[in-house]
Biopython code that builds the backbone (N, CA, C, O; Angstrom):
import numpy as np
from Bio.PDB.StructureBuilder import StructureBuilder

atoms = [
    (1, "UNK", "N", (-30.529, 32.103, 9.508)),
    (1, "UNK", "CA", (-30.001, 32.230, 8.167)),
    (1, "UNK", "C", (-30.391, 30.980, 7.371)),
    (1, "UNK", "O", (-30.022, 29.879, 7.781)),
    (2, "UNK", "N", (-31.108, 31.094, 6.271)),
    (2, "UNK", "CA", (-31.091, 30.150, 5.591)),
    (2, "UNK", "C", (-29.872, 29.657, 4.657)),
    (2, "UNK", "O", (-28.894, 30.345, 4.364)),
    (3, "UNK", "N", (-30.174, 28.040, 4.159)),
    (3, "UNK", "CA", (-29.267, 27.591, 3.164)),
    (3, "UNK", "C", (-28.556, 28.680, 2.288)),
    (3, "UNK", "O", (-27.353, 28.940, 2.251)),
    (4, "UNK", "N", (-29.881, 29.414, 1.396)),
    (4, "UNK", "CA", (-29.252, 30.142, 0.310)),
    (4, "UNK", "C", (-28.514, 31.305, 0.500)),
    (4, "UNK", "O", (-27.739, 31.793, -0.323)),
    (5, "UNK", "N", (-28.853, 31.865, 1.939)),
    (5, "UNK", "CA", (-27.881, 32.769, 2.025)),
    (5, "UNK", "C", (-26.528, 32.241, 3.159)),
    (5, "UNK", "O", (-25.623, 32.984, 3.539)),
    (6, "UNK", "N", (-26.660, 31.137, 3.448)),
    (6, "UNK", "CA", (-25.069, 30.682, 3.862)),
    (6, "UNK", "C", (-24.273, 30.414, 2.681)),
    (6, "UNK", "O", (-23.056, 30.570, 2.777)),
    (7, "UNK", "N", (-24.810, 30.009, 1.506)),
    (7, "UNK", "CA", (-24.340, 29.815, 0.303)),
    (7, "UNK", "C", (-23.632, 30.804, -0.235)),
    (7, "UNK", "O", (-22.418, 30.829, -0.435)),
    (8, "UNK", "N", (-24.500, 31.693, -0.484)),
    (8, "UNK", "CA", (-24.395, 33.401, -1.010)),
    (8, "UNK", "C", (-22.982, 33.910, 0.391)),
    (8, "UNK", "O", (-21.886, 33.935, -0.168)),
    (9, "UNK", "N", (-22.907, 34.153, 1.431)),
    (9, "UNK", "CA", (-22.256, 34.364, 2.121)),
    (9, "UNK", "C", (-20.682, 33.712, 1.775)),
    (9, "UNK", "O", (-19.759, 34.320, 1.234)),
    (10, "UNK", "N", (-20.681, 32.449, 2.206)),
    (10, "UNK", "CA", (-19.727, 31.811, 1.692)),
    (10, "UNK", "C", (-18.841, 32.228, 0.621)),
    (10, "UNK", "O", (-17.649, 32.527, 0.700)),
    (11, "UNK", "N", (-19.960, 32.191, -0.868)),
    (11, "UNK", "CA", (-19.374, 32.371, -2.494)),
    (11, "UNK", "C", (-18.342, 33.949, -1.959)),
    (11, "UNK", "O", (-17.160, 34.195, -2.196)),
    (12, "UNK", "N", (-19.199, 34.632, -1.320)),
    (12, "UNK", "CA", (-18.867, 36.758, -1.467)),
    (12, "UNK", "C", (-17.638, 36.039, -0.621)),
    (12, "UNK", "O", (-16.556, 36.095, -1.206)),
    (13, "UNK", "N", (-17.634, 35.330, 0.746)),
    (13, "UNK", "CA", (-16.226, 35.511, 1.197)),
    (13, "UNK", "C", (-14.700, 34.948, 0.347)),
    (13, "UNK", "O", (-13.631, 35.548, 0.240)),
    (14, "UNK", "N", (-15.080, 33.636, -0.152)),
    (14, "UNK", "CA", (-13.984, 32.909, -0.787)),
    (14, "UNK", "C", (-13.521, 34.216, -2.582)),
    (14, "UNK", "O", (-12.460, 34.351, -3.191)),
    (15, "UNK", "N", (-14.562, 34.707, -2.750)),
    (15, "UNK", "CA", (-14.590, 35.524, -4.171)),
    (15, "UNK", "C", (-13.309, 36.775, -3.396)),
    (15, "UNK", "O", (-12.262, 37.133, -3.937)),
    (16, "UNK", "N", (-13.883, 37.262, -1.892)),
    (16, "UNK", "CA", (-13.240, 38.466, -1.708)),
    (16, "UNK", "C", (-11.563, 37.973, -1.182)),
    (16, "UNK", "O", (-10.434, 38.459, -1.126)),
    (17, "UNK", "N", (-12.050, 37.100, -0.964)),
    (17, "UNK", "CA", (-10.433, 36.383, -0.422)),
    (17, "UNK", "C", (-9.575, 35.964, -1.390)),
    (17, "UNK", "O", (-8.436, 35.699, -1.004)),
    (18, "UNK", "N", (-9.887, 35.799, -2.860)),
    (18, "UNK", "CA", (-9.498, 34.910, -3.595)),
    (18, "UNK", "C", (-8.183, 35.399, -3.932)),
    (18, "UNK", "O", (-7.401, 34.648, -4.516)),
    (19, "UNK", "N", (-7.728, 37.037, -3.510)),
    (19, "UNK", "CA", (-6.457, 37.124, -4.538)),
    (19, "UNK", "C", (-5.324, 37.061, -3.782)),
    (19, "UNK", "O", (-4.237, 37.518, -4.138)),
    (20, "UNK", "N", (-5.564, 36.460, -2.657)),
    (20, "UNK", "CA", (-4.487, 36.490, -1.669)),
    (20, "UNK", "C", (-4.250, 34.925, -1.091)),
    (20, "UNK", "O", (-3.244, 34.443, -0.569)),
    (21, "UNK", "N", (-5.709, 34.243, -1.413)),
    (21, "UNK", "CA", (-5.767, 32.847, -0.639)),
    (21, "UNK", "C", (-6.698, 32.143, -1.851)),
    (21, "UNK", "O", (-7.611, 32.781, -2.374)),
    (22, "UNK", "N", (-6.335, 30.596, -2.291)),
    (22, "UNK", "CA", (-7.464, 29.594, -3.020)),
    (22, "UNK", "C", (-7.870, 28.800, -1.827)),
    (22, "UNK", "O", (-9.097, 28.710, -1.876)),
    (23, "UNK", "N", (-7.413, 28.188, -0.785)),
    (23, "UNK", "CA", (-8.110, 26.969, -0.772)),
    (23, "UNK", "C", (-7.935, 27.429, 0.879)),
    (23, "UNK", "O", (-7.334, 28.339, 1.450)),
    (24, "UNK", "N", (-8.908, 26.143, 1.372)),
    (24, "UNK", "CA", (-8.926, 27.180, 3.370)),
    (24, "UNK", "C", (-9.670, 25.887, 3.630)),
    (24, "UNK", "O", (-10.517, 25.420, 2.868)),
    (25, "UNK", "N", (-9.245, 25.303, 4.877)),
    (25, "UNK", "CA", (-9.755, 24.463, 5.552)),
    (25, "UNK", "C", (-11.542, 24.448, 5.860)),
    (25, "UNK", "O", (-12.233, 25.404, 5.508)),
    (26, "UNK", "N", (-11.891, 23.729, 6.271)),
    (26, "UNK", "CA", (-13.202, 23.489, 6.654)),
    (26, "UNK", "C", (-13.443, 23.856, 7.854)),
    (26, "UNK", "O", (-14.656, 23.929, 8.045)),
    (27, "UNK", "N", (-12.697, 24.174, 8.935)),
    (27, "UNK", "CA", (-12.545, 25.187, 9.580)),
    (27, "UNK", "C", (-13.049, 26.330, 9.816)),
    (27, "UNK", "O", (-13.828, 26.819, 10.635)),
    (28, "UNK", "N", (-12.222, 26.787, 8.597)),
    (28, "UNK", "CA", (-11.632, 28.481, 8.240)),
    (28, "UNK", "C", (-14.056, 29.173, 7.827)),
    (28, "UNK", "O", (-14.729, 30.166, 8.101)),
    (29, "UNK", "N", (-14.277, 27.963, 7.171)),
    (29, "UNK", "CA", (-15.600, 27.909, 6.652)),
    (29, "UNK", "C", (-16.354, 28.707, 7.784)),
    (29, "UNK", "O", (-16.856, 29.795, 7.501)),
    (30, "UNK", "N", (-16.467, 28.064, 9.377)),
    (30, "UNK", "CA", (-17.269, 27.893, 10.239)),
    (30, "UNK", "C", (-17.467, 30.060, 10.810)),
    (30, "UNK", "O", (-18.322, 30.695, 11.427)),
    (31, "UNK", "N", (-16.480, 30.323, 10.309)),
    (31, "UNK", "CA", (-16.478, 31.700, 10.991)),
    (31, "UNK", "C", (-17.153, 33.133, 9.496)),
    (31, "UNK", "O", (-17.504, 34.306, 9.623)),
    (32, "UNK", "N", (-17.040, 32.123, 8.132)),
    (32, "UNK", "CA", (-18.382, 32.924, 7.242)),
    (32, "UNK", "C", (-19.365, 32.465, 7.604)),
    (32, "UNK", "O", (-20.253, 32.879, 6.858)),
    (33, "UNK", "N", (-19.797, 31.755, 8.421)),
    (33, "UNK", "CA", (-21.042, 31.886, 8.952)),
    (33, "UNK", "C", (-21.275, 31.026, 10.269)),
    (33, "UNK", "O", (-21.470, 29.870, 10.646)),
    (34, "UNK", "N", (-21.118, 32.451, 10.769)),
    (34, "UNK", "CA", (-20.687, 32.088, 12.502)),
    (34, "UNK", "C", (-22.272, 32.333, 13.104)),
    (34, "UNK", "O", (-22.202, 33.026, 14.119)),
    (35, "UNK", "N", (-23.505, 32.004, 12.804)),
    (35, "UNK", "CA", (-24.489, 31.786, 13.134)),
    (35, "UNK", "C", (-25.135, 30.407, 13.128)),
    (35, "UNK", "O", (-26.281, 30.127, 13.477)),
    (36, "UNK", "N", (-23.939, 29.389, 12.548)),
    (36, "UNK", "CA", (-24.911, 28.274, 11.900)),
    (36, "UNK", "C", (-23.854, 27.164, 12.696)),
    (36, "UNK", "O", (-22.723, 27.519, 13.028)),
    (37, "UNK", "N", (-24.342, 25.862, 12.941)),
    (37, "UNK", "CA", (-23.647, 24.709, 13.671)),
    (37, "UNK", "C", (-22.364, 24.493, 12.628)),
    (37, "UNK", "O", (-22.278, 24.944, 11.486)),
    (38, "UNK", "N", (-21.548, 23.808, 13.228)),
    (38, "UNK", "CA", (-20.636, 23.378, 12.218)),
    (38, "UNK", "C", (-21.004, 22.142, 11.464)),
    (38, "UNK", "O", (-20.477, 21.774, 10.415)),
    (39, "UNK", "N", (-21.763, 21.669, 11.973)),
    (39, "UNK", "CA", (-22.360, 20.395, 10.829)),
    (39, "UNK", "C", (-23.124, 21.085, 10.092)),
    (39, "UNK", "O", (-22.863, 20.932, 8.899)),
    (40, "UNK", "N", (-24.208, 21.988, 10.365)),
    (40, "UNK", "CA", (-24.725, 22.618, 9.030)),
    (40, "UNK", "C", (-23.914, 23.033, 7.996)),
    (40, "UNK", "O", (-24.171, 22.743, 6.828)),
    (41, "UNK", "N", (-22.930, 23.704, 8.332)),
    (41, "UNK", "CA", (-21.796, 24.430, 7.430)),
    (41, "UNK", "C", (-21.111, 23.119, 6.516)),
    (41, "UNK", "O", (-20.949, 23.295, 5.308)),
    (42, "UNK", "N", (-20.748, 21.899, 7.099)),
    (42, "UNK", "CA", (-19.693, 21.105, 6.516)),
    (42, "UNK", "C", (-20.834, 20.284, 5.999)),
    (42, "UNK", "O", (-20.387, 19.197, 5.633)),
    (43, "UNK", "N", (-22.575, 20.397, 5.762)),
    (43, "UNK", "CA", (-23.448, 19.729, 4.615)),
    (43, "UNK", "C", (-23.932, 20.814, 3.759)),
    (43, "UNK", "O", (-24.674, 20.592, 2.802)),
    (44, "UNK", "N", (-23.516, 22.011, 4.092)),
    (44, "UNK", "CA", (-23.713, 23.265, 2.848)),
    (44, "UNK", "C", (-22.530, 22.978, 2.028)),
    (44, "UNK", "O", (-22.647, 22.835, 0.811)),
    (45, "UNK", "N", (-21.425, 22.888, 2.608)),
    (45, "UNK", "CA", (-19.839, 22.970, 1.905)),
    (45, "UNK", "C", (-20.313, 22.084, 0.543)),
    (45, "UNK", "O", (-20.647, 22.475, -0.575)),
    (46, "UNK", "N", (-20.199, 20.703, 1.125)),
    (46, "UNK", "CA", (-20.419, 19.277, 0.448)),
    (46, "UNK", "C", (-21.658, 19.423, -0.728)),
    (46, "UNK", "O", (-21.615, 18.907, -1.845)),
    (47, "UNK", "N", (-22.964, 20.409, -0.087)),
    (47, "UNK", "CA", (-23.604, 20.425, -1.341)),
    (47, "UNK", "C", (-23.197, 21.507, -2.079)),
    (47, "UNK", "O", (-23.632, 21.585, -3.228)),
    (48, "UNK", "N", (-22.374, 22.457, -1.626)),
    (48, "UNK", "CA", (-21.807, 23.176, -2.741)),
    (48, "UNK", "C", (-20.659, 22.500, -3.662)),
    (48, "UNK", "O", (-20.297, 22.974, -4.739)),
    (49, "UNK", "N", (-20.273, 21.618, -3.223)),
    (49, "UNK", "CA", (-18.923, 20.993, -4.138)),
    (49, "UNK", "C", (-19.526, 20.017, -4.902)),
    (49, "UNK", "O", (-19.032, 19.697, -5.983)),
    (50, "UNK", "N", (-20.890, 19.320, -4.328)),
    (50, "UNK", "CA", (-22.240, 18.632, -5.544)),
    (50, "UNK", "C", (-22.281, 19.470, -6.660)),
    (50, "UNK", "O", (-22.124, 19.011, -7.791)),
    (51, "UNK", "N", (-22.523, 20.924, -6.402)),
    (51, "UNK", "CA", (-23.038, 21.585, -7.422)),
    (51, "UNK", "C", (-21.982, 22.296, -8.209)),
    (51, "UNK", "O", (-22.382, 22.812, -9.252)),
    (52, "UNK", "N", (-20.722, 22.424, -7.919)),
    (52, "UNK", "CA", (-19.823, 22.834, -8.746)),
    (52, "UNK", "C", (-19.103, 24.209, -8.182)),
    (52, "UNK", "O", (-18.094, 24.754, -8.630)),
    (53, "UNK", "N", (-19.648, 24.470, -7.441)),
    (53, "UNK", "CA", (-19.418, 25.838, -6.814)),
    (53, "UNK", "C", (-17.984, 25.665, -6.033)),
    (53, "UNK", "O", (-17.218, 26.622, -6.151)),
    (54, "UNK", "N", (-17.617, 24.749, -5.388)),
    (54, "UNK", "CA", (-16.161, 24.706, -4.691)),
    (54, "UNK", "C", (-15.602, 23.099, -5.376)),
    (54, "UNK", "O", (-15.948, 22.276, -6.224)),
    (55, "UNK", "N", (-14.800, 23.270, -4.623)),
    (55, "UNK", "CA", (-13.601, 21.340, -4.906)),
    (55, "UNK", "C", (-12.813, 21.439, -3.852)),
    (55, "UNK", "O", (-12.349, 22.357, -3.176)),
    (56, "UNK", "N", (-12.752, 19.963, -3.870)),
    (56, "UNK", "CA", (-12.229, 19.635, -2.628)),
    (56, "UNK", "C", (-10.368, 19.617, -3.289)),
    (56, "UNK", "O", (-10.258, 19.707, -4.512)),
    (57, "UNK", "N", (-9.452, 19.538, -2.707)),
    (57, "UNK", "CA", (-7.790, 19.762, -2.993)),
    (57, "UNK", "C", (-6.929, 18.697, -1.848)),
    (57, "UNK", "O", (-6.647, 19.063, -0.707)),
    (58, "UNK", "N", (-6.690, 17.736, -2.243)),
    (58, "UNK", "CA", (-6.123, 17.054, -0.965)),
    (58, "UNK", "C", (-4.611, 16.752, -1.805)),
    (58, "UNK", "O", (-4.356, 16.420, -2.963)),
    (59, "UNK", "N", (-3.509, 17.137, -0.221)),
    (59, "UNK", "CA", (-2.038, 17.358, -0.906)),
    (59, "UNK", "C", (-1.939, 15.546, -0.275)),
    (59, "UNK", "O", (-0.858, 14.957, -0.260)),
    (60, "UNK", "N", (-2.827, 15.095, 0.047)),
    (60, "UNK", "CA", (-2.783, 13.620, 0.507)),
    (60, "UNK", "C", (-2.628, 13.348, 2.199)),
    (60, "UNK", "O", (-2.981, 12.221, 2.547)),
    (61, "UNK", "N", (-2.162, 14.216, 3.230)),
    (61, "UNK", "CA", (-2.470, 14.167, 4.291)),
    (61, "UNK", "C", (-3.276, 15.334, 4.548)),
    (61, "UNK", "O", (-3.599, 15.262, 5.734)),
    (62, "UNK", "N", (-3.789, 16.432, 3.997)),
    (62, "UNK", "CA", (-4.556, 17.875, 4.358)),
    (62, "UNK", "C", (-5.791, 17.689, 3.011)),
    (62, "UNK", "O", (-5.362, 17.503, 1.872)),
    (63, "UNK", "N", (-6.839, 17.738, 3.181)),
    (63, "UNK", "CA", (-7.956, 18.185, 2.343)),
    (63, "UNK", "C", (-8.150, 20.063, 2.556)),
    (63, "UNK", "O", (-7.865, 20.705, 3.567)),
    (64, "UNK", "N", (-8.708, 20.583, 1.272)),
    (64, "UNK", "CA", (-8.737, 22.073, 1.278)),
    (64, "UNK", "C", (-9.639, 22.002, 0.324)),
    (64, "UNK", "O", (-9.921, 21.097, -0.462)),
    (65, "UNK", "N", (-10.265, 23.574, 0.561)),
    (65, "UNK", "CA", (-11.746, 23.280, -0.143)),
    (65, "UNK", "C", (-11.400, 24.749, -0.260)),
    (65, "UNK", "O", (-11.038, 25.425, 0.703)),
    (66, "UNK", "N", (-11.590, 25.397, -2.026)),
    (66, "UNK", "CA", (-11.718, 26.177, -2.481)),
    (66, "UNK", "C", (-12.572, 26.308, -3.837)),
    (66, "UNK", "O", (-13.051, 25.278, -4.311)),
    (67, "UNK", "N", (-12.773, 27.506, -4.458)),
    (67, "UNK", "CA", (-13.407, 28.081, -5.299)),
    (67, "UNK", "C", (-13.041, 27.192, -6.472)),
    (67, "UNK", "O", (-12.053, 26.491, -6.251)),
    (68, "UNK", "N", (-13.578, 27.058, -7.624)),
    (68, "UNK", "CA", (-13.741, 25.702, -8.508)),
    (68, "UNK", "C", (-13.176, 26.235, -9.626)),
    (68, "UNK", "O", (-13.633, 27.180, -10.269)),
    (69, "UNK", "N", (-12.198, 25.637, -9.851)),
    (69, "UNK", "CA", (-11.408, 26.608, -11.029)),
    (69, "UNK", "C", (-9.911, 27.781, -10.618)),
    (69, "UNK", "O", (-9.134, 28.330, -11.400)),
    (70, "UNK", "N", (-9.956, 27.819, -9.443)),
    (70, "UNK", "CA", (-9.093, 28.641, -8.842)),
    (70, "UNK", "C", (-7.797, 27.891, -7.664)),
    (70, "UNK", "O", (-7.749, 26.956, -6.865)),
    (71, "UNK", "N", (-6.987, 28.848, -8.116)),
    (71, "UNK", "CA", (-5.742, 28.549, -7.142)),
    (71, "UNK", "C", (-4.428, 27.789, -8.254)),
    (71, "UNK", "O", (-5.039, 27.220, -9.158)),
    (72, "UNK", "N", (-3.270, 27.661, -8.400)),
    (72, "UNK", "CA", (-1.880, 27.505, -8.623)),
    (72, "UNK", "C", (-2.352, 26.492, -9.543)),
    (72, "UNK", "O", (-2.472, 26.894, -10.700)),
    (73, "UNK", "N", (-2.770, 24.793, -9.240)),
    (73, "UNK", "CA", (-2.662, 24.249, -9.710)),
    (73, "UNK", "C", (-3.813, 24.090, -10.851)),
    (73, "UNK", "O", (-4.096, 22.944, -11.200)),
    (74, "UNK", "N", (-4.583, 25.350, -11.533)),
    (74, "UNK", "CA", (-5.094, 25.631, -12.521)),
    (74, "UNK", "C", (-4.560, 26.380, -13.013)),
    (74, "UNK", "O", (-4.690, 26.090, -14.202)),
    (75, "UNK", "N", (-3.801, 27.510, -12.922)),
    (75, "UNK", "CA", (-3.268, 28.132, -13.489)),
    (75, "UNK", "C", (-2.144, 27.457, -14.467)),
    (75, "UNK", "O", (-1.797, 27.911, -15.557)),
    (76, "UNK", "N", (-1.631, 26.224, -13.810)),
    (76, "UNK", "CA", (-0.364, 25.379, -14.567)),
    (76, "UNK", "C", (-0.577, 25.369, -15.613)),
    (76, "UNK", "O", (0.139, 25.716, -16.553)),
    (77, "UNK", "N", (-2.314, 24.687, -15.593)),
    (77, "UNK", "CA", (-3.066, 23.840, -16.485)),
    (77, "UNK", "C", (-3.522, 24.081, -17.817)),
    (77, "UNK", "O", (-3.839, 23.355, -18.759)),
    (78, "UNK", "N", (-3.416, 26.271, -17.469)),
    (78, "UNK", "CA", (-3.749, 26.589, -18.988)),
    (78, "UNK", "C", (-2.605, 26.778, -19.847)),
    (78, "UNK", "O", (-2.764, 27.029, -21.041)),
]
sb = StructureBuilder()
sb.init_structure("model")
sb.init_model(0)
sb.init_chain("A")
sb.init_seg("    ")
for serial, (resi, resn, name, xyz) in enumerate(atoms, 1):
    if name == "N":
        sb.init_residue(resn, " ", resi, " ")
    sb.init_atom(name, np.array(xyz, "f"), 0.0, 1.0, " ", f" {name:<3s}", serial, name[0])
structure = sb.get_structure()
C-alpha cells in the first residue's frame, strides 16, 4: 500500500466514524491500515497533521488525534 492510499484509507475511516467518535488514539490508527508497520502509520499520521488533514487534542496526560475541525470542542467555538 502506498502513502496515498494509507492516507485516503485513513481520511474514509475517521469521515465514517465521525458521528459517533472525533478523536482515537494512535493506536486505534494501526488497524485502518493493518498492512503497514506501526512506525509507518505514526509518520503518515504526523504528515497528515503537517498538512491539515488531522490535529493532535491533548487533555494534558492523553494525546488524541482526530479529523481537523471536528469533535465537542469546536462545536463550543461557533
Amino acid at each position: 500500500m502506498t502513502e496515498d492510499e494509507a492516507k485516503k484509507a485513513i481520511l474514509e475511516n475517521l469521515q465514517g466514524k465521525s458521528k459517533t467518535k472525533s478523536k482515537f488514539y494512535l493506536k486505534d490508527f494501526y488497524s485502518m491500515v493493518p498492512d503497514m508497520k506501526p512506525r509507518e502509520i505514526k509518520n503518515i499520521v504526523n504528515k497528515m497533521v503537517q498538512e491539515g488533514h488531522l490535529e493532535y487534542w491533548s487533555s494534558g496526560s492523553t494525546t488524541l488525534i482526530g479529523l481537523k475541525g471536528m469533535g465537542k470542542q469546536h462545536q463550543e467555538e461557533d
